[in-house]
mmJSON file of the N, C-alpha and C atoms, coordinates in Angstrom:
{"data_MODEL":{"atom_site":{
"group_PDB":["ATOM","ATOM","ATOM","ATOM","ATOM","ATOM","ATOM","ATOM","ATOM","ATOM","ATOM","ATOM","ATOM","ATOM","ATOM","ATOM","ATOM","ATOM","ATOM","ATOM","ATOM","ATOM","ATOM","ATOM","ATOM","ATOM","ATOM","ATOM","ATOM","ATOM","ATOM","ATOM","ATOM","ATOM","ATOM","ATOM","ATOM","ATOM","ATOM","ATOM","ATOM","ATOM","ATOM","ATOM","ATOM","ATOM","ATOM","ATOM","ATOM","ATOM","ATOM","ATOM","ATOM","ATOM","ATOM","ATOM","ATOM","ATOM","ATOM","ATOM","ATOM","ATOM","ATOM","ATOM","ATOM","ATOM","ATOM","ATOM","ATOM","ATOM","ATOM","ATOM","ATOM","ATOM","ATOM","ATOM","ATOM","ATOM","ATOM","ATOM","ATOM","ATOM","ATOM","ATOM","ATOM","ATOM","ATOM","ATOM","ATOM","ATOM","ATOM","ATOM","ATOM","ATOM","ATOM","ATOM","ATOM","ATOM","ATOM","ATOM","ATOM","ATOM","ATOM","ATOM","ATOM","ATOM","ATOM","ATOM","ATOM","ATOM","ATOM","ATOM","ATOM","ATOM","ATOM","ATOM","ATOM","ATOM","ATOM","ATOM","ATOM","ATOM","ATOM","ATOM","ATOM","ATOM","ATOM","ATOM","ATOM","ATOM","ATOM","ATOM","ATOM","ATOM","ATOM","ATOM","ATOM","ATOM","ATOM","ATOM","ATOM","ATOM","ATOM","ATOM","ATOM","ATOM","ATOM","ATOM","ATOM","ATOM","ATOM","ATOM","ATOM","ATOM","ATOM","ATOM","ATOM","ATOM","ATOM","ATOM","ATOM","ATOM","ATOM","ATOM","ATOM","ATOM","ATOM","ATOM","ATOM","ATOM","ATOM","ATOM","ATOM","ATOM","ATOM","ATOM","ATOM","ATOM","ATOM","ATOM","ATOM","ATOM","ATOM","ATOM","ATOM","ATOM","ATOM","ATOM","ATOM","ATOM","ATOM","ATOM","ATOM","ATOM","ATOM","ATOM","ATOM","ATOM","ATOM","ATOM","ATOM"],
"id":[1,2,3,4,5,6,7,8,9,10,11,12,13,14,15,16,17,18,19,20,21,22,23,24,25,26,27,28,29,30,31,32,33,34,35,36,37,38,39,40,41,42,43,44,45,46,47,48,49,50,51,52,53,54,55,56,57,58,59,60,61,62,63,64,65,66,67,68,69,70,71,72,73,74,75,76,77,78,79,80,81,82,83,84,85,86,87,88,89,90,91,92,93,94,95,96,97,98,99,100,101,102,103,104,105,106,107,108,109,110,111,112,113,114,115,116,117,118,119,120,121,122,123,124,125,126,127,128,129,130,131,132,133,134,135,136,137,138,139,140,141,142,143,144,145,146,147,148,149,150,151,152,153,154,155,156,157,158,159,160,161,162,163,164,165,166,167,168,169,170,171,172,173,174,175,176,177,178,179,180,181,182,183,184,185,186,187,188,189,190,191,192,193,194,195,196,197,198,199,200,201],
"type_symbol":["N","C","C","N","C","C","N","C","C","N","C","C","N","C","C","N","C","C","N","C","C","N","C","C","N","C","C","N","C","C","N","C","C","N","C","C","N","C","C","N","C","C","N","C","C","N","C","C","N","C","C","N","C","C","N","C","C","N","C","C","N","C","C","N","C","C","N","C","C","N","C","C","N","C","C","N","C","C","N","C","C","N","C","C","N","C","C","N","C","C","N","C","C","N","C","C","N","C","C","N","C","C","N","C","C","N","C","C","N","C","C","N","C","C","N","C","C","N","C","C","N","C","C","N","C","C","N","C","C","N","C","C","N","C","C","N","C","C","N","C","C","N","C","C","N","C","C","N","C","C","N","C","C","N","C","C","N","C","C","N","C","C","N","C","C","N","C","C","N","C","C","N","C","C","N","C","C","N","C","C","N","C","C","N","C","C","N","C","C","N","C","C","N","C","C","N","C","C","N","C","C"],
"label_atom_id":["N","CA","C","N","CA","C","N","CA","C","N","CA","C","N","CA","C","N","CA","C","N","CA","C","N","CA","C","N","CA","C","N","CA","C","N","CA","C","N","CA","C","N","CA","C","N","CA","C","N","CA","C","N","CA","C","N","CA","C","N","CA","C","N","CA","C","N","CA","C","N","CA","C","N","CA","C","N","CA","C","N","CA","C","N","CA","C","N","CA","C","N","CA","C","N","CA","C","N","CA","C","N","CA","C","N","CA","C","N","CA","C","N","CA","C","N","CA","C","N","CA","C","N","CA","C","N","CA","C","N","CA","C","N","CA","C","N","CA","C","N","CA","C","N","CA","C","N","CA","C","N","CA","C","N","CA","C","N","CA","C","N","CA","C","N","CA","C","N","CA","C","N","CA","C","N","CA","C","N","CA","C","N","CA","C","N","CA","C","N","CA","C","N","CA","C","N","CA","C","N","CA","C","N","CA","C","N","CA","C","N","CA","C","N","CA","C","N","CA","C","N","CA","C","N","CA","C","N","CA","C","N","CA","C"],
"label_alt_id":[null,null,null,null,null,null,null,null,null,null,null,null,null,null,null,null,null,null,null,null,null,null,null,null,null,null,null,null,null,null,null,null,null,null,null,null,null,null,null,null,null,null,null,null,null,null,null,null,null,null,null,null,null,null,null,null,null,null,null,null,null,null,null,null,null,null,null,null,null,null,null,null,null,null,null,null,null,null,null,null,null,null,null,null,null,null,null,null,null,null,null,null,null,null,null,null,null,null,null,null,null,null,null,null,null,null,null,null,null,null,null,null,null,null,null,null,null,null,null,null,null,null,null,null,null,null,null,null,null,null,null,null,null,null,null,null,null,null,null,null,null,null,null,null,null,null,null,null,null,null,null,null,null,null,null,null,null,null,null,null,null,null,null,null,null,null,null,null,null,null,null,null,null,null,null,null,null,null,null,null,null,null,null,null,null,null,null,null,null,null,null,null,null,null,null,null,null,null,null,null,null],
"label_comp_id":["UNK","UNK","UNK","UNK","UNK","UNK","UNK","UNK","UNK","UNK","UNK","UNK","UNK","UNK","UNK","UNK","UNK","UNK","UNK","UNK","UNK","UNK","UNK","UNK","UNK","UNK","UNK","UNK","UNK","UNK","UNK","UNK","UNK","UNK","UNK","UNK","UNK","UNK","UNK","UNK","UNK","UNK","UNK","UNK","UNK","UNK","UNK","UNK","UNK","UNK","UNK","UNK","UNK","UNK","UNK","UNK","UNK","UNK","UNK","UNK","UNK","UNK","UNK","UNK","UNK","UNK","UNK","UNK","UNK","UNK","UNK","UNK","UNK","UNK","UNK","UNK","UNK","UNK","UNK","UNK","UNK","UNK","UNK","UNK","UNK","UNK","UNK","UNK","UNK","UNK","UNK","UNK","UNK","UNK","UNK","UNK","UNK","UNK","UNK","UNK","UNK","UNK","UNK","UNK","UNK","UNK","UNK","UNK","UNK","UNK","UNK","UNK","UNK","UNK","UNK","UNK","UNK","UNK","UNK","UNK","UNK","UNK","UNK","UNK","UNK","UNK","UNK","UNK","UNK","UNK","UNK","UNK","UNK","UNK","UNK","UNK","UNK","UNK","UNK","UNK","UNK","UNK","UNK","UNK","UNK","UNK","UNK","UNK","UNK","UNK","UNK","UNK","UNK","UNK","UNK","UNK","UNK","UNK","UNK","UNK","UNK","UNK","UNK","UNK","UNK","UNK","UNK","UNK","UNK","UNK","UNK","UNK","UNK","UNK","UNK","UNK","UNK","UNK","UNK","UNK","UNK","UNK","UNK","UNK","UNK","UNK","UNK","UNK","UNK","UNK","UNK","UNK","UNK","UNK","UNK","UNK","UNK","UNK","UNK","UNK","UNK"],
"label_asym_id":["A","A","A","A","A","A","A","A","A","A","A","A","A","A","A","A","A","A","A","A","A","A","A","A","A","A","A","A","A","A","A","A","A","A","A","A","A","A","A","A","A","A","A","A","A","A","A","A","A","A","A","A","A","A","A","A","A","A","A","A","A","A","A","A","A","A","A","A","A","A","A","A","A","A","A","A","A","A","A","A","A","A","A","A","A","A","A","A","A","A","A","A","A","A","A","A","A","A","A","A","A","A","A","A","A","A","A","A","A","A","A","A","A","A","A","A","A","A","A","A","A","A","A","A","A","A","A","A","A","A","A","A","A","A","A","A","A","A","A","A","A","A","A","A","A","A","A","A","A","A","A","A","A","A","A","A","A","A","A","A","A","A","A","A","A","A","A","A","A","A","A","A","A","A","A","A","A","A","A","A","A","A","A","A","A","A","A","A","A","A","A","A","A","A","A","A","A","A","A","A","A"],
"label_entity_id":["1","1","1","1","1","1","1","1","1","1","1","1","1","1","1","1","1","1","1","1","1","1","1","1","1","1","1","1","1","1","1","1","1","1","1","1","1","1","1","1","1","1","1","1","1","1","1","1","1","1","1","1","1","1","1","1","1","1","1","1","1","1","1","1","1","1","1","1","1","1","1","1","1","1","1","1","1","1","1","1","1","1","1","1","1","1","1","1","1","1","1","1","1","1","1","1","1","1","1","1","1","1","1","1","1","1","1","1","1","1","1","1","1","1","1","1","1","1","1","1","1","1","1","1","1","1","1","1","1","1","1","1","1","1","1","1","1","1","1","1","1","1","1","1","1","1","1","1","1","1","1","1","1","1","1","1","1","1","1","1","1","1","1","1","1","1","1","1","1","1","1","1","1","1","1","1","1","1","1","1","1","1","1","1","1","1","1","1","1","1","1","1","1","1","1","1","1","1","1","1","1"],
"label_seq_id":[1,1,1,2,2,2,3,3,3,4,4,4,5,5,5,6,6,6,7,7,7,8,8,8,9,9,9,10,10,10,11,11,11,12,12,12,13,13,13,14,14,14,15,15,15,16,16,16,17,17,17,18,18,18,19,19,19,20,20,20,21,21,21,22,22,22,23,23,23,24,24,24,25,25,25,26,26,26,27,27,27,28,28,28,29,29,29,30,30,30,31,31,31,32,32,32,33,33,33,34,34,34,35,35,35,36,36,36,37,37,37,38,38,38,39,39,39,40,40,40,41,41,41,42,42,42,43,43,43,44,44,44,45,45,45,46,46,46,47,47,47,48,48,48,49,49,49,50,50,50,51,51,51,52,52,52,53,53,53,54,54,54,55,55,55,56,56,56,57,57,57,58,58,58,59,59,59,60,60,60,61,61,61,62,62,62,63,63,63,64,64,64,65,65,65,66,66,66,67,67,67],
"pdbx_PDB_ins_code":[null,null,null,null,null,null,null,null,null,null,null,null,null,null,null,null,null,null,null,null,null,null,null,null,null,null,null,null,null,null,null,null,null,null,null,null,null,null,null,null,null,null,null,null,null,null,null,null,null,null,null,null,null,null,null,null,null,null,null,null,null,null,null,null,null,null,null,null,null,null,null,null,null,null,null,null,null,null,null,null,null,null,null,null,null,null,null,null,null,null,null,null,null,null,null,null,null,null,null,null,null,null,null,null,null,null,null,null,null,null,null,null,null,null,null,null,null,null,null,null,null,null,null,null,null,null,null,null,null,null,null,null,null,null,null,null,null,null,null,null,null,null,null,null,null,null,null,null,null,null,null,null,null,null,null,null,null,null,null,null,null,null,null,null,null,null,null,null,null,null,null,null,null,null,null,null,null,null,null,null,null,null,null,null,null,null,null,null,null,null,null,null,null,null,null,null,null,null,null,null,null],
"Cartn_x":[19.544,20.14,19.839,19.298,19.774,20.396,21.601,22.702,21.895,22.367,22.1,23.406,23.522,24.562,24.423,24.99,24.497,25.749,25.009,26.334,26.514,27.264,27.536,26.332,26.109,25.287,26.603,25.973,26.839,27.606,27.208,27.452,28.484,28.571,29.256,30.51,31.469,32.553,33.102,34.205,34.707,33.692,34.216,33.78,31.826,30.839,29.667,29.312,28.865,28.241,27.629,27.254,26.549,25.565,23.958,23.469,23.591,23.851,24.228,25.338,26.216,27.642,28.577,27.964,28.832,28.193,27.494,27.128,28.488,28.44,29.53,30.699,30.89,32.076,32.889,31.461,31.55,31.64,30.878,30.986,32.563,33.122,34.68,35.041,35.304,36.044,36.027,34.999,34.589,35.297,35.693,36.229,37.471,37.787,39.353,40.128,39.282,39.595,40.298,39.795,40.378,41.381,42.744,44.138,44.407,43.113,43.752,42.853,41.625,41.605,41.701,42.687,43.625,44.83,44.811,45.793,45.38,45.557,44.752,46.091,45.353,46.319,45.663,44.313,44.367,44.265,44.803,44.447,43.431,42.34,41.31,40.105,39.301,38.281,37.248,36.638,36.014,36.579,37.485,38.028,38.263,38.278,38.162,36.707,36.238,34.478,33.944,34.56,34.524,34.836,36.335,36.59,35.628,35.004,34.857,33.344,32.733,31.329,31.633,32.922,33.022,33.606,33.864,34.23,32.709,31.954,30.889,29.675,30.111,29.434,29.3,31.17,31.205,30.874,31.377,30.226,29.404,27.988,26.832,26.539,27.155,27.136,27.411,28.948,28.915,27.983,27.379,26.779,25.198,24.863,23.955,23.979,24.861,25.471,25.559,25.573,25.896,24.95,23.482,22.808,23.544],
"Cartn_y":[-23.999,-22.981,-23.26,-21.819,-22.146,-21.933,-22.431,-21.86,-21.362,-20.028,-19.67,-19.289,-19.84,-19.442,-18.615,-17.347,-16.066,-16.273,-16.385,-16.524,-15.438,-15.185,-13.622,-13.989,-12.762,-12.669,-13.113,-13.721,-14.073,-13.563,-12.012,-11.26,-9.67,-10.306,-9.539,-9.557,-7.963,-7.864,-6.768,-7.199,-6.729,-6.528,-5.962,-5.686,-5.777,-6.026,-5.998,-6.759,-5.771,-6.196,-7.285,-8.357,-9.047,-9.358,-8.965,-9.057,-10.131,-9.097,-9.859,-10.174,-10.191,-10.674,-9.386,-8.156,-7.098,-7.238,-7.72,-7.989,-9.029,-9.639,-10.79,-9.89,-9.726,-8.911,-7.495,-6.962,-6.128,-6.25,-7.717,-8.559,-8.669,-9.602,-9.661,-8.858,-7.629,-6.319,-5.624,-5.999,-5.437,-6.435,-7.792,-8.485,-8.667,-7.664,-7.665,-6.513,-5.799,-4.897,-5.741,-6.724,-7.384,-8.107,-7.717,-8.619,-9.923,-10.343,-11.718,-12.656,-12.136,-12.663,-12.596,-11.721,-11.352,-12.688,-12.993,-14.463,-15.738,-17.035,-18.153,-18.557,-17.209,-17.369,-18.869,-19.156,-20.25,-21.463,-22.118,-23.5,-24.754,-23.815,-24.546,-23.575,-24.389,-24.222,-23.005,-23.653,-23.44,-21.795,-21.737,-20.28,-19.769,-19.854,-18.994,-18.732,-19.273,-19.018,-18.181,-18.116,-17.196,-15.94,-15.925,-14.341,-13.573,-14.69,-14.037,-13.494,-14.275,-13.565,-12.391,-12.41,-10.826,-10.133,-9.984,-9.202,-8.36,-9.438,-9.048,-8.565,-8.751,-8.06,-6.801,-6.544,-5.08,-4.813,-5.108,-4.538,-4.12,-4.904,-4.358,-3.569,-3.769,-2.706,-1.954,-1.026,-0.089,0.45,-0.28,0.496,0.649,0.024,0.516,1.577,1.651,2.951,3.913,4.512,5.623,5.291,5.232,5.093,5.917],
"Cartn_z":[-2.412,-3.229,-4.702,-5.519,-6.676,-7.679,-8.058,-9.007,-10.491,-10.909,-12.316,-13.09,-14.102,-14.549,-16.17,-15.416,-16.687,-17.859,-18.806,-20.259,-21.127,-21.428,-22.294,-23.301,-24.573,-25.273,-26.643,-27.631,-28.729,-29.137,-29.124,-30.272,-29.402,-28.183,-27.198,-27.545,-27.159,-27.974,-26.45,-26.035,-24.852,-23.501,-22.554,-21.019,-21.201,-20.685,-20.687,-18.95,-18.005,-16.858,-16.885,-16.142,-16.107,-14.916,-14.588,-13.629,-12.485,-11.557,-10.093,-9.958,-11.112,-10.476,-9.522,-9.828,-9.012,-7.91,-7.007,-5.432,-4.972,-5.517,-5.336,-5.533,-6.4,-6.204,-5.201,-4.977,-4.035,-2.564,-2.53,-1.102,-0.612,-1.82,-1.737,-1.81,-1.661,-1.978,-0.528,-0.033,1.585,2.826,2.483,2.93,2.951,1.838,1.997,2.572,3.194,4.091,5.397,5.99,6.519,6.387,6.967,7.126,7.24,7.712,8.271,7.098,6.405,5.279,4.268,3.878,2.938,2.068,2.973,3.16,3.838,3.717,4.324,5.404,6.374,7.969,8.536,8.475,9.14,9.154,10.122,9.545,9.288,10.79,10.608,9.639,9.274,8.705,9.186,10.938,11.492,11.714,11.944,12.662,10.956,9.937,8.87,8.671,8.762,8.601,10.074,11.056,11.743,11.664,11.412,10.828,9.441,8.601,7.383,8.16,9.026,9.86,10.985,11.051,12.11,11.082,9.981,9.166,8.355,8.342,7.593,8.767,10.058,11.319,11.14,11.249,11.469,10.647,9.026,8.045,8.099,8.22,8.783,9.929,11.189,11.875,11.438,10.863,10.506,9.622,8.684,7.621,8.382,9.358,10.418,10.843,11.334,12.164,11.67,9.769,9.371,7.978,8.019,6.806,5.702],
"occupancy":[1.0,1.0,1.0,1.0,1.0,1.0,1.0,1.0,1.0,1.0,1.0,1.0,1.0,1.0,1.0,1.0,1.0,1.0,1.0,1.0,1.0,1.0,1.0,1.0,1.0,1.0,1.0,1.0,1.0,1.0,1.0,1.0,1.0,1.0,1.0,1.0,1.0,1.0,1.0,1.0,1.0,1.0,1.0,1.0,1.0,1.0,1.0,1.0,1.0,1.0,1.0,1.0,1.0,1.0,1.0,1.0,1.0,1.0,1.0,1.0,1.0,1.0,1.0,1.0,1.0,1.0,1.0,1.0,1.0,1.0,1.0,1.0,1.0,1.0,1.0,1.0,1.0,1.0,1.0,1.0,1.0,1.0,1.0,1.0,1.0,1.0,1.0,1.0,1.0,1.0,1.0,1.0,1.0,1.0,1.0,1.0,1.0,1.0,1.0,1.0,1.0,1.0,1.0,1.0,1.0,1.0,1.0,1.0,1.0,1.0,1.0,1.0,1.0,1.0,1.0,1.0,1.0,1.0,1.0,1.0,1.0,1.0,1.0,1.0,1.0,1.0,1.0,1.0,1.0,1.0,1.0,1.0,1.0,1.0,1.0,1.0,1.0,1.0,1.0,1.0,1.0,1.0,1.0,1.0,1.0,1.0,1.0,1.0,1.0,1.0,1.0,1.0,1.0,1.0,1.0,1.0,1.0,1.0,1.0,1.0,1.0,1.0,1.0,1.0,1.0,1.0,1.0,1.0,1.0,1.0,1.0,1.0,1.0,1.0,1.0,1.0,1.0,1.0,1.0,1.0,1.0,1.0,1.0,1.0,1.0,1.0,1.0,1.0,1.0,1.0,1.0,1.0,1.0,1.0,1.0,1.0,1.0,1.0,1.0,1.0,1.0],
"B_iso_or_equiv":[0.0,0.0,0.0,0.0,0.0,0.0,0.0,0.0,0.0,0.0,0.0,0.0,0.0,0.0,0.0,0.0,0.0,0.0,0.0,0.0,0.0,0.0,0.0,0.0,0.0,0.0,0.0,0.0,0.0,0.0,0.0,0.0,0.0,0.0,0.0,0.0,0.0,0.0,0.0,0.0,0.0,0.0,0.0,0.0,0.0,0.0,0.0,0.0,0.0,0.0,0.0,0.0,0.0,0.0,0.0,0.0,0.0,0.0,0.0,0.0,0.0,0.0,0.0,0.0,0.0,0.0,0.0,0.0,0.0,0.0,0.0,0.0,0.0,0.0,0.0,0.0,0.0,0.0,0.0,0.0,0.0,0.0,0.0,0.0,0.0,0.0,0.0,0.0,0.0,0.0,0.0,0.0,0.0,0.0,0.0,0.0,0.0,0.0,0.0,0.0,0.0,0.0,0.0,0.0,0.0,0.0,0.0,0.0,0.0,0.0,0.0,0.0,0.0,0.0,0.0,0.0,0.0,0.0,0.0,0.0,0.0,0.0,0.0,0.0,0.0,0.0,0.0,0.0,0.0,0.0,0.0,0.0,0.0,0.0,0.0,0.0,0.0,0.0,0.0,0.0,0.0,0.0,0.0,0.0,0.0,0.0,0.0,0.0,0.0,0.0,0.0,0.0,0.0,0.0,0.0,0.0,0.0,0.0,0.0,0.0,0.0,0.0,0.0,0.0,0.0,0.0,0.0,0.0,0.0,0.0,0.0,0.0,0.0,0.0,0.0,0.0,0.0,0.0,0.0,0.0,0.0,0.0,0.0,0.0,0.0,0.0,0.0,0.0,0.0,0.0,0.0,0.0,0.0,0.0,0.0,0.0,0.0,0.0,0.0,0.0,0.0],
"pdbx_formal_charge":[null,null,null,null,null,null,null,null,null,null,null,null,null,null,null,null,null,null,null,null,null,null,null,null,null,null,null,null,null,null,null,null,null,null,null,null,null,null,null,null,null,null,null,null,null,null,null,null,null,null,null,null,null,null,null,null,null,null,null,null,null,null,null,null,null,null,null,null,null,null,null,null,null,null,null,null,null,null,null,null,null,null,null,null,null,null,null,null,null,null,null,null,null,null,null,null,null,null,null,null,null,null,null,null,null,null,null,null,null,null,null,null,null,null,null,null,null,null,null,null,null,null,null,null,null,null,null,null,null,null,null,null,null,null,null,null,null,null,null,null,null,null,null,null,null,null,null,null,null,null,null,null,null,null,null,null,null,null,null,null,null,null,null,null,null,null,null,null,null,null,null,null,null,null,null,null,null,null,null,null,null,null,null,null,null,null,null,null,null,null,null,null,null,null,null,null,null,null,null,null,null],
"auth_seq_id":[1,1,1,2,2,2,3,3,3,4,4,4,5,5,5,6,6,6,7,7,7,8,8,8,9,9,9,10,10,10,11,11,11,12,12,12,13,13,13,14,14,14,15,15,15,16,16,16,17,17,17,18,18,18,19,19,19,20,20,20,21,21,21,22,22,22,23,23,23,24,24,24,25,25,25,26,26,26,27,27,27,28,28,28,29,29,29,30,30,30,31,31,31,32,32,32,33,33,33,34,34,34,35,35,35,36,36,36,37,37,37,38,38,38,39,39,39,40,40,40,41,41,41,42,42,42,43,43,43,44,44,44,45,45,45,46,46,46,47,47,47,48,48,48,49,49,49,50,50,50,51,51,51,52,52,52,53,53,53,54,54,54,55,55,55,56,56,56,57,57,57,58,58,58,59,59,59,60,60,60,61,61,61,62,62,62,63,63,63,64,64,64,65,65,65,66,66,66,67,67,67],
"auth_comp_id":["UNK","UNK","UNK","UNK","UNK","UNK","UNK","UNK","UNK","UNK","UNK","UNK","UNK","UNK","UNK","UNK","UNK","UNK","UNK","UNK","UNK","UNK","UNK","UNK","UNK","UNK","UNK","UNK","UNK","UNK","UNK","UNK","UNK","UNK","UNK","UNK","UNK","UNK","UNK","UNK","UNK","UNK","UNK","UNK","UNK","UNK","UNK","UNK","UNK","UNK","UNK","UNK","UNK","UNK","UNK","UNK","UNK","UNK","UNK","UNK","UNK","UNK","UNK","UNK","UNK","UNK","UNK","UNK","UNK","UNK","UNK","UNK","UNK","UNK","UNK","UNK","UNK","UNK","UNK","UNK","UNK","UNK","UNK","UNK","UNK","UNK","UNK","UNK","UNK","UNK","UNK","UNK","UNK","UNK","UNK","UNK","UNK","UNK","UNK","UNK","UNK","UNK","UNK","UNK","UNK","UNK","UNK","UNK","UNK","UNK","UNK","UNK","UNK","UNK","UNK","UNK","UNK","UNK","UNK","UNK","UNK","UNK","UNK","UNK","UNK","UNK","UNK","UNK","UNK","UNK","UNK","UNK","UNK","UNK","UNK","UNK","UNK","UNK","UNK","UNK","UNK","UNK","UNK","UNK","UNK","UNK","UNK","UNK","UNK","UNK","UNK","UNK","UNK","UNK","UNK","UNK","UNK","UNK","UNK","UNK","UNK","UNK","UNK","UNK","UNK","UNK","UNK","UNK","UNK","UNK","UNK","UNK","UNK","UNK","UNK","UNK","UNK","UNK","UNK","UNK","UNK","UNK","UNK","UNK","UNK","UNK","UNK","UNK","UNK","UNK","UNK","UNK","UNK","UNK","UNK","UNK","UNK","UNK","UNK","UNK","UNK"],
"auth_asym_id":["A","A","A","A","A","A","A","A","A","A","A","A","A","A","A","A","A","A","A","A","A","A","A","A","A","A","A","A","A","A","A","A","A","A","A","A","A","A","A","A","A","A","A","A","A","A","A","A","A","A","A","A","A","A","A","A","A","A","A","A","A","A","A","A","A","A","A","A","A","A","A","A","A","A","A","A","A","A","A","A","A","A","A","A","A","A","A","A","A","A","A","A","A","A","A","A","A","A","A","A","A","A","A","A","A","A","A","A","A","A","A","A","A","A","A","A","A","A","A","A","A","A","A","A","A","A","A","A","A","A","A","A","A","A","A","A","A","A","A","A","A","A","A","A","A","A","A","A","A","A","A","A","A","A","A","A","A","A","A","A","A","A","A","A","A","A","A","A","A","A","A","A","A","A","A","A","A","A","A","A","A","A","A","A","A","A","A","A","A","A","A","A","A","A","A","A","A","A","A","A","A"],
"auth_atom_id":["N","CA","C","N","CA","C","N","CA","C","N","CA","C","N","CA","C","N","CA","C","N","CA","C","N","CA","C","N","CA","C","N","CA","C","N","CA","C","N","CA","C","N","CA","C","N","CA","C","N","CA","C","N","CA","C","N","CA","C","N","CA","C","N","CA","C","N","CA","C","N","CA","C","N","CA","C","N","CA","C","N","CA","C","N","CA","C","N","CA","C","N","CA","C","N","CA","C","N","CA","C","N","CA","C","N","CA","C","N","CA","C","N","CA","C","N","CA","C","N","CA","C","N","CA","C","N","CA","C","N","CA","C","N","CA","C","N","CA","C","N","CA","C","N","CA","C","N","CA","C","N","CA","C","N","CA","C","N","CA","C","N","CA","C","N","CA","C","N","CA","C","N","CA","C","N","CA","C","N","CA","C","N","CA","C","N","CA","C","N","CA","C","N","CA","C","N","CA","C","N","CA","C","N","CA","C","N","CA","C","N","CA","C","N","CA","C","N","CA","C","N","CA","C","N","CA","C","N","CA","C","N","CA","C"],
"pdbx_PDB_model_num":[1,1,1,1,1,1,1,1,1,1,1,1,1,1,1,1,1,1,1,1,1,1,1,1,1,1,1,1,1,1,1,1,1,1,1,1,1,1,1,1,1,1,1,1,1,1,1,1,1,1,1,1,1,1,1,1,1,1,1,1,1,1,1,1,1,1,1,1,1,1,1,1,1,1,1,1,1,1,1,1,1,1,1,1,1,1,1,1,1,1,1,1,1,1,1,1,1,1,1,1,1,1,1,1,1,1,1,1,1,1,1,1,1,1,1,1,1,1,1,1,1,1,1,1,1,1,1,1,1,1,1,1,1,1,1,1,1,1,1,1,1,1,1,1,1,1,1,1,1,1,1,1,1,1,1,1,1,1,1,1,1,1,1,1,1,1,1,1,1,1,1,1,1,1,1,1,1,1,1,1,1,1,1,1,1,1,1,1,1,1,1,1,1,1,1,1,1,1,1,1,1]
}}}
């Protein structure tokens, strides 16, 4: 992996987008459609990293399913 880390511009003065960070954000936003990771229901690890991959299944399926 490789981390980039985008820094405002100097001379920046309130709200200004910054590339690529709204994918990330939009990722999480689709994930919280889901209830159960809404909240840290579980206790193991393994079974949270499970739900967050059938969450992002149906995701993609659905958005398969209806270009």
């Amino acid at each position: 992996f490789v981390v980039e880390v985008i820094r405002r511009r100097d001379g920046a003065k309130g709200f200004e987008v910054l590339p690529r960070r709204w994918v990330v954000e939009r990722t999480f936003g689709w994930m919280t459609r889901w209830r159960r990771l809404l909240r840290d229901y579980e206790r193991r690890i393994d079974v949270s990293q499970a739900m967050i991959f059938v969450a992002m299944g149906a995701n993609l399926t659905r958005r398969n399913a209806h270009p």
